[in-house]
Every structure is written in structure tokens, then in C-alpha cells.
Backbone as XML, in Angstrom:
<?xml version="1.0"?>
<chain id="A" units="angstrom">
  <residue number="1" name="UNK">
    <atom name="N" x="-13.035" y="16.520" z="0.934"/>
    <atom name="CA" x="-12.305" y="15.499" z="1.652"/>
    <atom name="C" x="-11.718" y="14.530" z="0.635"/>
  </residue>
  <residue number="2" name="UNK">
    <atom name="N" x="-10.725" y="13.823" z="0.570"/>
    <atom name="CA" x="-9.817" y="13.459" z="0.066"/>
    <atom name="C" x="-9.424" y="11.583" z="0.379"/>
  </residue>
  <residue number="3" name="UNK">
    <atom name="N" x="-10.518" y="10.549" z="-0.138"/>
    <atom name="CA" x="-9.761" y="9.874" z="0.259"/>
    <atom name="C" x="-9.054" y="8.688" z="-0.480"/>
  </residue>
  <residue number="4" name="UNK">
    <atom name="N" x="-7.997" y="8.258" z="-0.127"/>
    <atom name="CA" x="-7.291" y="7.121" z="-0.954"/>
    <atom name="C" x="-7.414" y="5.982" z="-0.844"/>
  </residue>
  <residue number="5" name="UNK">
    <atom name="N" x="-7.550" y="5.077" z="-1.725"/>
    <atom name="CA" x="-7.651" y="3.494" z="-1.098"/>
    <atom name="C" x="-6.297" y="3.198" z="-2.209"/>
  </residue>
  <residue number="6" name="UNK">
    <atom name="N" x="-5.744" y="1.984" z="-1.763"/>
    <atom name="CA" x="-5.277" y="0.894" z="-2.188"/>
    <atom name="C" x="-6.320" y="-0.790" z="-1.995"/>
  </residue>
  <residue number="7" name="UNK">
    <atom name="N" x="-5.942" y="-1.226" z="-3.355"/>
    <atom name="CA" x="-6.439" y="-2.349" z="-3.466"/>
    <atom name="C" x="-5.636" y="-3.533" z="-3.201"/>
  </residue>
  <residue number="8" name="UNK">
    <atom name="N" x="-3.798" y="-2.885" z="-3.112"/>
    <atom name="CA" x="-3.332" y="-4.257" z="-3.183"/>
    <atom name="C" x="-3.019" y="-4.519" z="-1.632"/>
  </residue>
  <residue number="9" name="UNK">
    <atom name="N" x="-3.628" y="-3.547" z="-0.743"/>
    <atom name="CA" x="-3.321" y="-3.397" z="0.985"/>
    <atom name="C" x="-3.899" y="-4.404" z="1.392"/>
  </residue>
  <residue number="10" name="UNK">
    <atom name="N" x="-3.410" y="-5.187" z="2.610"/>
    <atom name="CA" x="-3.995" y="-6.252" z="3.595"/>
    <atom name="C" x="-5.361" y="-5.502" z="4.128"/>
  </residue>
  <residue number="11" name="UNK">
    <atom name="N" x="-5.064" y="-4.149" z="4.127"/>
    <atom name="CA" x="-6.672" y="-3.594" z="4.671"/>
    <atom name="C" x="-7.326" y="-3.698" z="4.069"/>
  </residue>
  <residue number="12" name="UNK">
    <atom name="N" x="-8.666" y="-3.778" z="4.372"/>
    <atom name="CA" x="-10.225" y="-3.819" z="3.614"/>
    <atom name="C" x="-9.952" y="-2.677" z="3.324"/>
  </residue>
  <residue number="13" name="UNK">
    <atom name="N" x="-10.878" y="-2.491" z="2.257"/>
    <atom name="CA" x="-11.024" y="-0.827" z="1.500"/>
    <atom name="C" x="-12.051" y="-0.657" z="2.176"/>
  </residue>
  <residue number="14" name="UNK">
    <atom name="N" x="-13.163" y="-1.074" z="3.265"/>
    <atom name="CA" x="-13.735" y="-0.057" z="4.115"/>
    <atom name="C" x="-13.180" y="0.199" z="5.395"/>
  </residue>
  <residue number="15" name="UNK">
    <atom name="N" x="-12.489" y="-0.162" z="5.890"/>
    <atom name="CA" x="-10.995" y="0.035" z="6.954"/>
    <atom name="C" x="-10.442" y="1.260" z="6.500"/>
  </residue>
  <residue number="16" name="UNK">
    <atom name="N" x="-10.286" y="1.556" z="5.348"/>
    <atom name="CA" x="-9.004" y="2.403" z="4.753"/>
    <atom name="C" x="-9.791" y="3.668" z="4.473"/>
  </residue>
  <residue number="17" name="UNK">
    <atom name="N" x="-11.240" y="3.753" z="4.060"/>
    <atom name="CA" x="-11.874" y="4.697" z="4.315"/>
    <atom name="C" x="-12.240" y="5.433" z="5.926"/>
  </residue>
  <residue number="18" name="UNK">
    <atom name="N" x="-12.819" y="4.171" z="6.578"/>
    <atom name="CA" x="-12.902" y="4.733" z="7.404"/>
    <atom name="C" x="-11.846" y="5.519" z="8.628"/>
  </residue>
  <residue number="19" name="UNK">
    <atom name="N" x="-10.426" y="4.803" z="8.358"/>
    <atom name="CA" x="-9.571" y="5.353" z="9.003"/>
    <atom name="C" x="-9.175" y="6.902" z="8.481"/>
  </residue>
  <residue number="20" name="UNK">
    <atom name="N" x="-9.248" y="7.046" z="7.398"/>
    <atom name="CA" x="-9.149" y="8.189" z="6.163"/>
    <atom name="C" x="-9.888" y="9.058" z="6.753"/>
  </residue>
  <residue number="21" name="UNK">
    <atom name="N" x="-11.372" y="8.765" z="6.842"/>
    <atom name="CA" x="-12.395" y="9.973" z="7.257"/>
    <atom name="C" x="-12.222" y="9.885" z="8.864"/>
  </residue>
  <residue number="22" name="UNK">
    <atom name="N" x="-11.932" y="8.864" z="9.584"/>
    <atom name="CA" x="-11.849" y="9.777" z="11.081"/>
    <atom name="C" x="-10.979" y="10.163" z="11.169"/>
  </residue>
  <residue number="23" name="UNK">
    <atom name="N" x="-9.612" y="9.811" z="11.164"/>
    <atom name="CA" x="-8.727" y="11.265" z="10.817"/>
    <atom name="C" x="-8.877" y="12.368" z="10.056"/>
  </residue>
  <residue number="24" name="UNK">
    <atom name="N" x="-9.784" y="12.590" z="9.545"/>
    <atom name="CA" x="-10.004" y="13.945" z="8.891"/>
    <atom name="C" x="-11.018" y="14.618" z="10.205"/>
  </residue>
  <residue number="25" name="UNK">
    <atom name="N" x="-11.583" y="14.174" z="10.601"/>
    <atom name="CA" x="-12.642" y="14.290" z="11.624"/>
    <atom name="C" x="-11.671" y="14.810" z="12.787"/>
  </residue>
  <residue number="26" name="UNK">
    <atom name="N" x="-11.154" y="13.778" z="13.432"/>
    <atom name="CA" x="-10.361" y="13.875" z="14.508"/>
    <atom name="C" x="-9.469" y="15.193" z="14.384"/>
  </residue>
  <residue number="27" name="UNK">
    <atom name="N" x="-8.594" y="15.336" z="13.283"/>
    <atom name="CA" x="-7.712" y="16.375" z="13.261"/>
    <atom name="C" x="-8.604" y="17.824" z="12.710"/>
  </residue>
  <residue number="28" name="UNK">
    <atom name="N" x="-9.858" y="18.090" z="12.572"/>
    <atom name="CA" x="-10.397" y="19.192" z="12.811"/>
    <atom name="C" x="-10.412" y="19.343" z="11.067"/>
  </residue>
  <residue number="29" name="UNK">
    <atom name="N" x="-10.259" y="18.435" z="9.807"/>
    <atom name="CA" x="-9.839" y="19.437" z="8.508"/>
    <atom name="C" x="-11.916" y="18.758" z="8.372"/>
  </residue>
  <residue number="30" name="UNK">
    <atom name="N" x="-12.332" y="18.113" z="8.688"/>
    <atom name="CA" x="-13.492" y="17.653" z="8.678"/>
    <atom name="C" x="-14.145" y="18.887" z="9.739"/>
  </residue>
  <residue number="31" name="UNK">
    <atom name="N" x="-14.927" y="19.822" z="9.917"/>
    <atom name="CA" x="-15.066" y="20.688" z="10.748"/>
    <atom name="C" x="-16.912" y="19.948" z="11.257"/>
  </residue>
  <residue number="32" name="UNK">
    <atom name="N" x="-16.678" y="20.341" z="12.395"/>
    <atom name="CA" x="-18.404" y="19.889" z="12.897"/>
    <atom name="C" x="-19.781" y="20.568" z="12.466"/>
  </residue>
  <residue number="33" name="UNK">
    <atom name="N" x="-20.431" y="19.658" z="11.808"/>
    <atom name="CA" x="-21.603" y="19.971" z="10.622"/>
    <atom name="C" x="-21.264" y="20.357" z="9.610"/>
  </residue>
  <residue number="34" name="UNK">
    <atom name="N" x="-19.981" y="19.573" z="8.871"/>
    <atom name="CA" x="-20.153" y="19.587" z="7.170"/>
    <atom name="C" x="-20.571" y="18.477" z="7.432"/>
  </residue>
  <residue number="35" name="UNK">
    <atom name="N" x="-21.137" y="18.054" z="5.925"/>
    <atom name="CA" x="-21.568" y="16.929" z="5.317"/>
    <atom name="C" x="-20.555" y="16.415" z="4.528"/>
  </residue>
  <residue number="36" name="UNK">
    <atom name="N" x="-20.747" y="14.808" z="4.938"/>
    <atom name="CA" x="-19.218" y="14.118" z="4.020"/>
    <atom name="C" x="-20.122" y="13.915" z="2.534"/>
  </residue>
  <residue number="37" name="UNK">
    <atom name="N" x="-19.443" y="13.587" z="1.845"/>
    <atom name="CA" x="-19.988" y="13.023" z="0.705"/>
    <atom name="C" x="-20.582" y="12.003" z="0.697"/>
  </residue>
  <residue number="38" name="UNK">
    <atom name="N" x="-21.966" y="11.958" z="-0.390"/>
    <atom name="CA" x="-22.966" y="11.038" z="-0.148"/>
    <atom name="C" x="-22.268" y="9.390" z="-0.224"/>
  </residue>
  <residue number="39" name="UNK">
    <atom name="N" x="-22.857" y="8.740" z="0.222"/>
    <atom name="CA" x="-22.624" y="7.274" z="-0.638"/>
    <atom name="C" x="-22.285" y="7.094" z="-1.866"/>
  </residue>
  <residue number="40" name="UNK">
    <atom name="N" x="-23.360" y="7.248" z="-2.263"/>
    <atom name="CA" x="-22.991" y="7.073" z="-4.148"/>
    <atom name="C" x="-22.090" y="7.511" z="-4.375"/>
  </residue>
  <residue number="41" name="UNK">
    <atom name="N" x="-22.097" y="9.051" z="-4.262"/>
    <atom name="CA" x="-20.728" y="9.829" z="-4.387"/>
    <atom name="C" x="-19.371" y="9.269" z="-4.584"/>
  </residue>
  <residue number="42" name="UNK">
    <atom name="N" x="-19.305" y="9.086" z="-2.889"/>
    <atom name="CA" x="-17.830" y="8.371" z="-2.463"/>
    <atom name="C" x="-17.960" y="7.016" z="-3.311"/>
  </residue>
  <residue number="43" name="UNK">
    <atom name="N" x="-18.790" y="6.511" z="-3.451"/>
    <atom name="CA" x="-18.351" y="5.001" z="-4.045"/>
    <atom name="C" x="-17.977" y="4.766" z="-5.253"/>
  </residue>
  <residue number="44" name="UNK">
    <atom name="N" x="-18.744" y="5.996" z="-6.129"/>
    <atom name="CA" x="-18.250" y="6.500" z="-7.740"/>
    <atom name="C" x="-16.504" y="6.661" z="-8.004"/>
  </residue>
  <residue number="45" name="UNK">
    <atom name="N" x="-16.754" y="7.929" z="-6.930"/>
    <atom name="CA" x="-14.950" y="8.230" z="-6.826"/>
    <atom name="C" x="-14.098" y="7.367" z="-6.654"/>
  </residue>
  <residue number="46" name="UNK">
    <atom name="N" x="-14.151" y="6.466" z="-5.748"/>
    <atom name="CA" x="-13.141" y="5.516" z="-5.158"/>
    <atom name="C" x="-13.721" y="4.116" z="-6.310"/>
  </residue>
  <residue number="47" name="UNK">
    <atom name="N" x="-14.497" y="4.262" z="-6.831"/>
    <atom name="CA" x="-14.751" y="2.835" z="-8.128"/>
    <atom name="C" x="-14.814" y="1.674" z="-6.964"/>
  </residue>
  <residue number="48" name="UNK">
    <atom name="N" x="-15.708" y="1.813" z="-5.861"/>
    <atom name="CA" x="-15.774" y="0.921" z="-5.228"/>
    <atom name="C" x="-17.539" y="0.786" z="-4.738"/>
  </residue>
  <residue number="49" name="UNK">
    <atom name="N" x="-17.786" y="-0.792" z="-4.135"/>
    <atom name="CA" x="-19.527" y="-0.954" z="-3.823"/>
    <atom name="C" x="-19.851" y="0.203" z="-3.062"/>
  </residue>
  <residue number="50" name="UNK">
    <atom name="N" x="-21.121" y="0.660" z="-3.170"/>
    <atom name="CA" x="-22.068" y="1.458" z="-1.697"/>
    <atom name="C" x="-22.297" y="1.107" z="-0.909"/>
  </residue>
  <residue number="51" name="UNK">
    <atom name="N" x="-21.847" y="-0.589" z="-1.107"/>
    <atom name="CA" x="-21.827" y="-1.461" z="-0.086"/>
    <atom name="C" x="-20.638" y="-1.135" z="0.925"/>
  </residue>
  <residue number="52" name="UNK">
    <atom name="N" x="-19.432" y="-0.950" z="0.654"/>
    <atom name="CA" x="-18.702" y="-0.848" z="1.171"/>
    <atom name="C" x="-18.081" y="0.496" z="1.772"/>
  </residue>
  <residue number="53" name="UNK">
    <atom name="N" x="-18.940" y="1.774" z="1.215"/>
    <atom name="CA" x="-18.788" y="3.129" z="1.665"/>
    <atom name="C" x="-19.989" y="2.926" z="2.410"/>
  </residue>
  <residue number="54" name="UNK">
    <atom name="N" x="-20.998" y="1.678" z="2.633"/>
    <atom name="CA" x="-22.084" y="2.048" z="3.785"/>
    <atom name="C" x="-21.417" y="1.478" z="4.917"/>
  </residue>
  <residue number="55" name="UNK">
    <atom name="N" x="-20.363" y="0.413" z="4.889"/>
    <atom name="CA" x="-19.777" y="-0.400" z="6.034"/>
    <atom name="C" x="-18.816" y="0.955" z="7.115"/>
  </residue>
  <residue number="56" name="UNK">
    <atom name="N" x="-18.364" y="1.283" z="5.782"/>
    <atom name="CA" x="-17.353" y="2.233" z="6.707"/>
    <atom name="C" x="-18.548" y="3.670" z="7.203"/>
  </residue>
  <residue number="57" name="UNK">
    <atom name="N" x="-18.948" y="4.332" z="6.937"/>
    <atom name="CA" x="-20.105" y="5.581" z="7.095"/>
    <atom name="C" x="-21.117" y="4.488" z="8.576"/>
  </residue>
  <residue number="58" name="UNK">
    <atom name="N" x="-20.899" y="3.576" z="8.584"/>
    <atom name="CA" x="-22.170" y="3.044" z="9.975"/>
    <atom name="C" x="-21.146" y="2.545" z="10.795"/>
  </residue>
  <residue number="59" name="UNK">
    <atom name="N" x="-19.565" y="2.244" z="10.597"/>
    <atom name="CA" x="-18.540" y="2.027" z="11.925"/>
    <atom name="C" x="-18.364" y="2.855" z="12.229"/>
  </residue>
  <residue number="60" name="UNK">
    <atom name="N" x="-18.779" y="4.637" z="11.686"/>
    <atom name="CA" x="-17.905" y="5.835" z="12.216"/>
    <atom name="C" x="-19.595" y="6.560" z="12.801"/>
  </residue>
  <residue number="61" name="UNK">
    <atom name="N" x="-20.708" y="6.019" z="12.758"/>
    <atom name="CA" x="-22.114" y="6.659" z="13.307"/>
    <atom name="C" x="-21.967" y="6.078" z="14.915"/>
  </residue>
  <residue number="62" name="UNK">
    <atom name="N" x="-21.539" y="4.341" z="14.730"/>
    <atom name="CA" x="-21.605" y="3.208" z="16.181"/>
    <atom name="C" x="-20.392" y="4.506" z="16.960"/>
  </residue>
  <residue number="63" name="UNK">
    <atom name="N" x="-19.236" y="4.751" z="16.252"/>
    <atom name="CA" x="-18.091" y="5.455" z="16.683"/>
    <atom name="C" x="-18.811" y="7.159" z="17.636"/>
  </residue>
  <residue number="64" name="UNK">
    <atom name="N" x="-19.418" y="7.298" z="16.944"/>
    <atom name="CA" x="-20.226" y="8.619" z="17.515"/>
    <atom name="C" x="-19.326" y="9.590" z="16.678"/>
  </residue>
  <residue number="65" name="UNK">
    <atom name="N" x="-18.446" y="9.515" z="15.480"/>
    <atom name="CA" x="-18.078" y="10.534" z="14.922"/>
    <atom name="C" x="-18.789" y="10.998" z="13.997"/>
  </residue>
  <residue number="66" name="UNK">
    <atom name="N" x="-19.699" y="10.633" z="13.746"/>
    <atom name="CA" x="-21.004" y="11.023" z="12.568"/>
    <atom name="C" x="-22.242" y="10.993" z="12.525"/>
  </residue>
  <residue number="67" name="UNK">
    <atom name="N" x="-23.430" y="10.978" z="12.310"/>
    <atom name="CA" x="-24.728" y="11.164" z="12.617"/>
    <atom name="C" x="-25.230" y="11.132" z="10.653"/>
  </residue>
  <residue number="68" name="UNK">
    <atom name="N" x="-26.245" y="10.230" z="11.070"/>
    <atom name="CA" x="-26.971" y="10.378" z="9.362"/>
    <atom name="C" x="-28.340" y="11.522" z="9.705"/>
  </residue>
  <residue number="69" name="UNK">
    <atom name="N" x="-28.232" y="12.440" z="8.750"/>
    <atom name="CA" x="-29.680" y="13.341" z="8.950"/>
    <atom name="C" x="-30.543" y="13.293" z="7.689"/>
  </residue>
  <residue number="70" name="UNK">
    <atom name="N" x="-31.899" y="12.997" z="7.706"/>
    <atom name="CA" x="-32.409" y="13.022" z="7.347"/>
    <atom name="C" x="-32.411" y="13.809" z="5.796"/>
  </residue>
  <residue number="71" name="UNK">
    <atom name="N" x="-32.304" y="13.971" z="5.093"/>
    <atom name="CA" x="-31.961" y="15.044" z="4.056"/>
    <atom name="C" x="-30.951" y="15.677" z="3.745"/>
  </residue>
  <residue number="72" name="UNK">
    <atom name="N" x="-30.131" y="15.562" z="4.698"/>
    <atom name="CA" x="-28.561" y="16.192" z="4.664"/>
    <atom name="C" x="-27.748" y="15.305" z="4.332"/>
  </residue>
  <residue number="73" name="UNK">
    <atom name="N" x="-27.697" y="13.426" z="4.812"/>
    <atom name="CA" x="-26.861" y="12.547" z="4.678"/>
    <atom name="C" x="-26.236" y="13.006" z="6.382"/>
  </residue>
  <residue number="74" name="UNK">
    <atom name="N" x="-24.950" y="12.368" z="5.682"/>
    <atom name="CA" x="-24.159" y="12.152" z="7.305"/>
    <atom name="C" x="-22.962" y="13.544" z="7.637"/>
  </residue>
  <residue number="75" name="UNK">
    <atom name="N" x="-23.659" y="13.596" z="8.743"/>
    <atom name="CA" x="-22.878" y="14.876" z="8.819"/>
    <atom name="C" x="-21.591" y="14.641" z="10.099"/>
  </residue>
  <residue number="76" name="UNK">
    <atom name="N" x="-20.813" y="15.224" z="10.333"/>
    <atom name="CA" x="-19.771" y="15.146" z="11.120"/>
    <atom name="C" x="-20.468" y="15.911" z="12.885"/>
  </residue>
  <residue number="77" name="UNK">
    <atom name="N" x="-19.968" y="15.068" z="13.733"/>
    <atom name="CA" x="-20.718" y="15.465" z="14.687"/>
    <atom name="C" x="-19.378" y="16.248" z="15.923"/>
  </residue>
  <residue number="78" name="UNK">
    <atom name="N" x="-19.459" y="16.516" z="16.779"/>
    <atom name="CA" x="-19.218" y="17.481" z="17.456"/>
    <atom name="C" x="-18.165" y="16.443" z="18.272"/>
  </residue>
  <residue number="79" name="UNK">
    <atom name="N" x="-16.835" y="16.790" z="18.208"/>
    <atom name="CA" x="-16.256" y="15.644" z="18.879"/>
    <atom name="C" x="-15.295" y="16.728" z="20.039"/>
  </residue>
  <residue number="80" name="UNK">
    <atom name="N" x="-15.066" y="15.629" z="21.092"/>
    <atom name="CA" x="-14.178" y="16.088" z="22.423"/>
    <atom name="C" x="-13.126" y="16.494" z="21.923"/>
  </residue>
  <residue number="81" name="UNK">
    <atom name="N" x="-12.271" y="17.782" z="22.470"/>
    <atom name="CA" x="-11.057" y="17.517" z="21.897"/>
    <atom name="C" x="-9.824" y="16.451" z="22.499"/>
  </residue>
  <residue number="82" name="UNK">
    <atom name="N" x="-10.051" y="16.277" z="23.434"/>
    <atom name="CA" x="-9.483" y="15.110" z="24.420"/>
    <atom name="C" x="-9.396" y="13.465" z="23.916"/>
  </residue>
  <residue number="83" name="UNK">
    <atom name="N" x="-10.340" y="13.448" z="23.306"/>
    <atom name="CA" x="-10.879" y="12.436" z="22.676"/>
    <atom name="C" x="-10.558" y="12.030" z="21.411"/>
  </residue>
  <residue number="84" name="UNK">
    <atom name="N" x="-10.599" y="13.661" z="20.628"/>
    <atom name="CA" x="-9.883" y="13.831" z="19.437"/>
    <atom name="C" x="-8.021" y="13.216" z="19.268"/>
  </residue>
  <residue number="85" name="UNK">
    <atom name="N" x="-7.777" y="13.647" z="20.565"/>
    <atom name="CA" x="-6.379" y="14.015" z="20.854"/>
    <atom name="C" x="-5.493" y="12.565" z="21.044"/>
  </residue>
  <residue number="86" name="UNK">
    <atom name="N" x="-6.751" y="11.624" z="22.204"/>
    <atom name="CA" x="-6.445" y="10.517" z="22.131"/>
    <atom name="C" x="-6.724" y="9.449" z="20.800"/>
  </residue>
  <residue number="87" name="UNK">
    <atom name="N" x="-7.665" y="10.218" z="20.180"/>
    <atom name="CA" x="-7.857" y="8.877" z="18.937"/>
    <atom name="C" x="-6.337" y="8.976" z="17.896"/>
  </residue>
  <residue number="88" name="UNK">
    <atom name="N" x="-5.709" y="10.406" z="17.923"/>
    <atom name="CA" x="-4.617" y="10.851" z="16.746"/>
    <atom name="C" x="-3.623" y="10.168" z="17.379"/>
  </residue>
  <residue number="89" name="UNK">
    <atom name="N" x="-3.606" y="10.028" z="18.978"/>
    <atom name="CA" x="-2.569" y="9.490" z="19.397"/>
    <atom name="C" x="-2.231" y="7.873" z="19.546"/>
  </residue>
  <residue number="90" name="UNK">
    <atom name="N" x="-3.555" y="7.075" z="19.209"/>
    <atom name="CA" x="-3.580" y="5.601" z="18.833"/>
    <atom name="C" x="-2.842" y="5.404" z="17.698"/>
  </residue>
  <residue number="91" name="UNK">
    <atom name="N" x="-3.479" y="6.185" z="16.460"/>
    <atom name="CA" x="-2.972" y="6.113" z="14.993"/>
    <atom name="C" x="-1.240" y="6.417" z="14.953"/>
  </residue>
  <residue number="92" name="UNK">
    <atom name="N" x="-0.991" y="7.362" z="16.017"/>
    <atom name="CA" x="0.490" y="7.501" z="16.044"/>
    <atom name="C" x="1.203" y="6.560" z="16.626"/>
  </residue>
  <residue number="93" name="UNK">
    <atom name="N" x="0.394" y="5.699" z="17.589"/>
    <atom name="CA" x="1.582" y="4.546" z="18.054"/>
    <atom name="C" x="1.158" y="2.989" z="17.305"/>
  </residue>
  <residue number="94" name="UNK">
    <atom name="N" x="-0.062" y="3.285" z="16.668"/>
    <atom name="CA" x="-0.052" y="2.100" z="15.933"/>
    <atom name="C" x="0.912" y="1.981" z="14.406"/>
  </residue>
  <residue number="95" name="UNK">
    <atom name="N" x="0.753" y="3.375" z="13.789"/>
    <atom name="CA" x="1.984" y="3.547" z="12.646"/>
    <atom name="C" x="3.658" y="3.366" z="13.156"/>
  </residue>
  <residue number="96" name="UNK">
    <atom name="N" x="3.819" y="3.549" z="14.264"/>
    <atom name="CA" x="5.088" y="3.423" z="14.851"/>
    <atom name="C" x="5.695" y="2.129" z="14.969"/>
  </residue>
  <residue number="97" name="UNK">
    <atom name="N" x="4.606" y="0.984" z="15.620"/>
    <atom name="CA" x="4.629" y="-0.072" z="15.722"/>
    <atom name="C" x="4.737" y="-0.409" z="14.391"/>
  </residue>
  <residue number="98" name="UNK">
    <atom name="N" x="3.746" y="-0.597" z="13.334"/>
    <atom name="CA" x="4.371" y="-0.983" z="12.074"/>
    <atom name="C" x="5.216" y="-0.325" z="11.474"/>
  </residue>
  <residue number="99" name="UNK">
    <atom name="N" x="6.024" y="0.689" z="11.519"/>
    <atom name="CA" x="7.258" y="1.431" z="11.164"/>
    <atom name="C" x="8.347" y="0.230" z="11.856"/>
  </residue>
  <residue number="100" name="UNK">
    <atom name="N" x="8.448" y="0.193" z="13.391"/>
    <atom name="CA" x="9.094" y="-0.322" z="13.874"/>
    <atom name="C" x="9.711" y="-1.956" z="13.629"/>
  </residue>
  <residue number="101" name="UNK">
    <atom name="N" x="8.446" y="-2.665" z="12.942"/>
    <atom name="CA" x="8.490" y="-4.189" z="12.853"/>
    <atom name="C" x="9.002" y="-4.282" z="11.189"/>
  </residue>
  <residue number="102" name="UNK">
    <atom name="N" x="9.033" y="-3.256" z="10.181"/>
    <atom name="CA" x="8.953" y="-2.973" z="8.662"/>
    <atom name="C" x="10.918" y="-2.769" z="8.926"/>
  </residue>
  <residue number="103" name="UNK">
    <atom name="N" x="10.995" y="-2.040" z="9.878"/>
    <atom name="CA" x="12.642" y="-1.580" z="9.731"/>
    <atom name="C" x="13.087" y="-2.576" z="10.509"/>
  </residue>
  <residue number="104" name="UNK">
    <atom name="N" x="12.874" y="-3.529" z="10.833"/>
    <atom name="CA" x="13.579" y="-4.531" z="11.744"/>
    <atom name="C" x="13.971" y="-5.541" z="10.802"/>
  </residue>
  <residue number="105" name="UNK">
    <atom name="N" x="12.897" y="-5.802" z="9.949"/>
    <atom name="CA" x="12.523" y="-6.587" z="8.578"/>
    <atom name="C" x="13.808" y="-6.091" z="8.187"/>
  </residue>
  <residue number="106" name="UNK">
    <atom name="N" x="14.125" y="-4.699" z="7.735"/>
    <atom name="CA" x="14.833" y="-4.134" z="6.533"/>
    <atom name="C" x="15.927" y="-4.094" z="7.137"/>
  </residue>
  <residue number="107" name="UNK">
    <atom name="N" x="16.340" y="-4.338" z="8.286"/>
    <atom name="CA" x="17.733" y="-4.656" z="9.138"/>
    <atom name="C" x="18.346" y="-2.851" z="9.157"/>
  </residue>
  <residue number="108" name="UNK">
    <atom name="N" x="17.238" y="-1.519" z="9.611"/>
    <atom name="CA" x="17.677" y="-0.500" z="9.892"/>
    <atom name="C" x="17.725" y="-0.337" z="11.145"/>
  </residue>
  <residue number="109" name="UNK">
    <atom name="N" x="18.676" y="0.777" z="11.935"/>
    <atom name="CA" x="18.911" y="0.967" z="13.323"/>
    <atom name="C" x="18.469" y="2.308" z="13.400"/>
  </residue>
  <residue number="110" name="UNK">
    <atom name="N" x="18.424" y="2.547" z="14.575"/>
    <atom name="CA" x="17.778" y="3.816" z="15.102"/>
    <atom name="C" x="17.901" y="4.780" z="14.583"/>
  </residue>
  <residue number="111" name="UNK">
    <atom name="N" x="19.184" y="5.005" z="13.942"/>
    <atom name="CA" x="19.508" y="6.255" z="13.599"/>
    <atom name="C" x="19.455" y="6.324" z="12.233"/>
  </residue>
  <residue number="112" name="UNK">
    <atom name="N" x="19.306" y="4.556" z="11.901"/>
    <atom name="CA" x="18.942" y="5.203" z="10.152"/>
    <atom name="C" x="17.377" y="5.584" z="10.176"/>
  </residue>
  <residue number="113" name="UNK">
    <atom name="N" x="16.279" y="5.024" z="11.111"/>
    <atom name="CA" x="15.006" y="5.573" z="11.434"/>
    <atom name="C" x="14.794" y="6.947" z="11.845"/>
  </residue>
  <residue number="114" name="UNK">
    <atom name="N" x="16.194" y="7.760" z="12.316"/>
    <atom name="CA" x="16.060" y="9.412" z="13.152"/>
    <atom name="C" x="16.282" y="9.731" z="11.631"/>
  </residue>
  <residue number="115" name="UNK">
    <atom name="N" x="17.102" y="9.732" z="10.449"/>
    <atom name="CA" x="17.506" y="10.530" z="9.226"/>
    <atom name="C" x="16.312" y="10.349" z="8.702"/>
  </residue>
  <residue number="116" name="UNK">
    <atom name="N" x="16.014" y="9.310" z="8.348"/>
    <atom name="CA" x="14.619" y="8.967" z="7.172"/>
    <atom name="C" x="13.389" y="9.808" z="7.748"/>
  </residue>
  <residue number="117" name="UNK">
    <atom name="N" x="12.990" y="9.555" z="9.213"/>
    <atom name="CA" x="11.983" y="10.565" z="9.769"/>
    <atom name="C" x="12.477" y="12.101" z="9.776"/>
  </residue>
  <residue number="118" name="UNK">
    <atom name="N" x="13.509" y="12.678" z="10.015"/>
    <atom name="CA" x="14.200" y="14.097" z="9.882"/>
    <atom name="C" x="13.510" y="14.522" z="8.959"/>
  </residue>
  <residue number="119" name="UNK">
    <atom name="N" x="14.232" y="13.687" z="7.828"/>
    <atom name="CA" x="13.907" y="13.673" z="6.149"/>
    <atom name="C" x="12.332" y="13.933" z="5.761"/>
  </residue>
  <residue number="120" name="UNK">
    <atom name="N" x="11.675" y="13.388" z="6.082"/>
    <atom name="CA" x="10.359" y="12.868" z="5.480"/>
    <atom name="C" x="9.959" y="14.476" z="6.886"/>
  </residue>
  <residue number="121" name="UNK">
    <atom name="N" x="9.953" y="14.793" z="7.572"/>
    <atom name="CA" x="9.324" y="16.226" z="8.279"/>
    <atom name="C" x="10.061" y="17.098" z="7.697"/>
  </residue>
  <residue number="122" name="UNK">
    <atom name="N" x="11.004" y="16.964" z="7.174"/>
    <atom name="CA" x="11.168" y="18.350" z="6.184"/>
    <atom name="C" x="10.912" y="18.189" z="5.327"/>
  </residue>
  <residue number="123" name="UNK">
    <atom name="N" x="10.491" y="17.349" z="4.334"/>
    <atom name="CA" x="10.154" y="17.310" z="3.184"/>
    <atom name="C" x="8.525" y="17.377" z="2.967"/>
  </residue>
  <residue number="124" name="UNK">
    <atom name="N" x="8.077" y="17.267" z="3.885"/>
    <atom name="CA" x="6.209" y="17.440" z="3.967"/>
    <atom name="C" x="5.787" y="18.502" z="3.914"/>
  </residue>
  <residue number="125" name="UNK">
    <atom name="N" x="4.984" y="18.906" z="3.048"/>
    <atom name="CA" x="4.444" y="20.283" z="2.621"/>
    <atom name="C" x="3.440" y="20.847" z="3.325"/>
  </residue>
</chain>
């Protein structure tokens, strides 16, 4: 699993994880009963506290997308796909909304928003 932080983002870097790993969850590349990477682990990688890979790993246990086991660490738990479907579909109208308020800023119109999105789905690998 793969995740990125920025430091110079208005988000907390345990926000940015945790949004990171439930979308990995939600969209199925997180499959039900792997194990994410330990604490330490993740906190090495990302050069950030265990403090702050424990904040995000116990908002996504309260979430019911994860479970800590005993000897295993935290494993990914068994999610609805309905549920799944609706959480991908929050993240899609909440990125929209800030797409939407970023190009209003930048004084673009609809159709310079239809080329740039065209653009950016064909260009995604």
C-alpha cells in the first residue's frame, strides 16, 4: 500500500493517511484480511510520529474499516459493497466541490473544466 503525505497541506498528516488507506480499502486494492503495515513501519516510511499513524489506524477501527488482531496488527475488515460504493462516492463529490471553488478562484468555465478533466482521464495510467 502506497501512501503519500504532504506537509505543506491544510490537512493533518493523519487525515491524509487515513483518507489514503480507506480509499484503498473502499476501492477493493486493500483486499479483506491483509494486514496494513505496522505502526512503526508506516511511521518510518512517511518520517512521521506513531503517534500520528496511531490517530489515523484508531479513526479507521471507530470507522469499522479495520480491526487490530492480536499478533497480526490491523487487518482490513470485510466491508459492504454498498457502503463501499457510497463512501467512494462522498470522496467524489467532496473533490468536485473543491475542484469547483479552486476554478472559480482561477476564473475557468465549464468547458475549460470538460478539456482539463478529458485530459487528465486520458492521460491516467
Amino acid at each position: 500500500m502506497k501512501v503519500v503525505i504532504s506537509t505543506s497541506a491544510r490537512v493533518p498528516i493523519y487525515e491524509q493517511i487515513k483518507t489514503q488507506v480507506r480509499s484503498a480499502i473502499l476501492s477493493g486494492d486493500e483486499p479483506t484480511g491483509s494486514t496494513l503495515p505496522s505502526l512503526r513501519q508506516l511511521a518510518a516510511d512517511l518520517r512521521v510520529s506513531v503517534i500520528t499513524v496511531t490517530r489515523a489506524y484508531n479513526d479507521l477501527v471507530a470507522e469499522g474499516l479495520i480491526r487490530n488482531e492480536h499478533g497480526r496488527g490491523f487487518v482490513v475488515r470485510e466491508v459492504d459493497p454498498a457502503v463501499a460504493s457510497g463512501g467512494l462516492a462522498q470522496r467524489i463529490d467532496a473533490a468536485l466541490t473543491e475542484l469547483l471553488v479552486s476554478a472559480r478562484h482561477a476564473r475557468l468555465d465549464i468547458d475549460d473544466l470538460h478539456r482539463r478533466l478529458d485530459e487528465a482521464w486520458r492521460n491516467d495510467d
